[in-house]
C-alpha positions as MATLAB code, in Angstrom:
seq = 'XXXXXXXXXXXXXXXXXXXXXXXXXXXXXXXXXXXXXXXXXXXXXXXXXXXXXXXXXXXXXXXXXXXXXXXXXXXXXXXXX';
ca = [
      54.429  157.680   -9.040;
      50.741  156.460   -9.821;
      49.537  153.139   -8.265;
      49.811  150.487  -10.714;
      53.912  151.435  -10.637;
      53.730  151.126   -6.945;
      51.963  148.076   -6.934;
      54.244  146.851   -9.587;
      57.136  147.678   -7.197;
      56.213  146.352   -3.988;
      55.459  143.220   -5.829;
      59.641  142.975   -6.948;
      60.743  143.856   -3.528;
      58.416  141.102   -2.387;
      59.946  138.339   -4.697;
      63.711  140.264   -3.990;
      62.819  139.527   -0.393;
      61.636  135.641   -0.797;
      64.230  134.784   -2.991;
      66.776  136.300   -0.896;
      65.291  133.958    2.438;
      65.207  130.719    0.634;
      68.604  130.937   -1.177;
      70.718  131.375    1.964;
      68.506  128.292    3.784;
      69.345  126.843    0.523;
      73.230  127.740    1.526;
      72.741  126.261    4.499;
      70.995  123.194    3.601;
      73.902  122.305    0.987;
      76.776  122.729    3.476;
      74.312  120.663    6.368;
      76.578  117.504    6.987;
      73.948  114.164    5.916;
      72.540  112.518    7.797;
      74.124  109.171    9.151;
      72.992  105.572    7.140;
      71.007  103.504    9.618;
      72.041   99.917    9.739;
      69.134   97.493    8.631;
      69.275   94.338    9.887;
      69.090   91.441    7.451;
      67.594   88.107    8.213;
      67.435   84.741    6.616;
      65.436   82.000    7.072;
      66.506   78.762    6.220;
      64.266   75.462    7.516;
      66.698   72.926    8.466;
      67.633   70.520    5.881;
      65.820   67.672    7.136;
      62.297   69.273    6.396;
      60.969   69.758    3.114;
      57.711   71.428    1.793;
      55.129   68.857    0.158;
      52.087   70.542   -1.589;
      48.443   68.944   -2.925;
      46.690   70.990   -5.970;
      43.328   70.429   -7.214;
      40.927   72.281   -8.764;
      37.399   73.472   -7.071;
      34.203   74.637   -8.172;
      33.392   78.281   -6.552;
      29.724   79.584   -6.104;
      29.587   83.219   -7.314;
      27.043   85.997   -7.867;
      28.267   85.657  -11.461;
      28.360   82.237  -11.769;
      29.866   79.416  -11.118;
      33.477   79.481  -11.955;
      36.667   76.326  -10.993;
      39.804   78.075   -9.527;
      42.655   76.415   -8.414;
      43.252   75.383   -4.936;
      46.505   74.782   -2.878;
      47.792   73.233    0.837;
      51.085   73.134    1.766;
      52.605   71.577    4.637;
      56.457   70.922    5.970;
      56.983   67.273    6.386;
      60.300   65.040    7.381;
      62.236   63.487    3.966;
];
């Protein structure tokens, strides 16, 4: 037997070996019972009914290394109907 044929056939008895590992952790994985579902907790906020949100808009006129450029602007506050 020369040396490329051994080469050749420590290289199957390599992958023979490797396959043979992973496919029974494969086995083992499958029949693994999952994992239990965690619970996440849900929350919702709700502001009571007597508050409401009242908002101002405007526009503005931003100094930038580009230029000058207007972007619009917001404030928001909660305030008793």
């Amino acid at each position: 037997m020369d040396s490329r044929t051994r080469a050749g056939l420590m290289v199957v008895i390599g992958l023979a070996t490797i396959a043979l590992e992973t496919g029974g952790a494969l086995v083992q994985a499958q029949t693994a019972p999952p994992p239990p579902r965690r619970h996440i907790p849900r929350i919702t906020v709700v502001p009571l009914s007597r508050y409401h949100r009242e908002c101002d808009f405007w526009l503005a006129l931003e100094h930038r290394p580009s230029g000058d450029v207007v972007t619009p602007q917001q404030h928001c506050w909660w305030a008793l109907k």
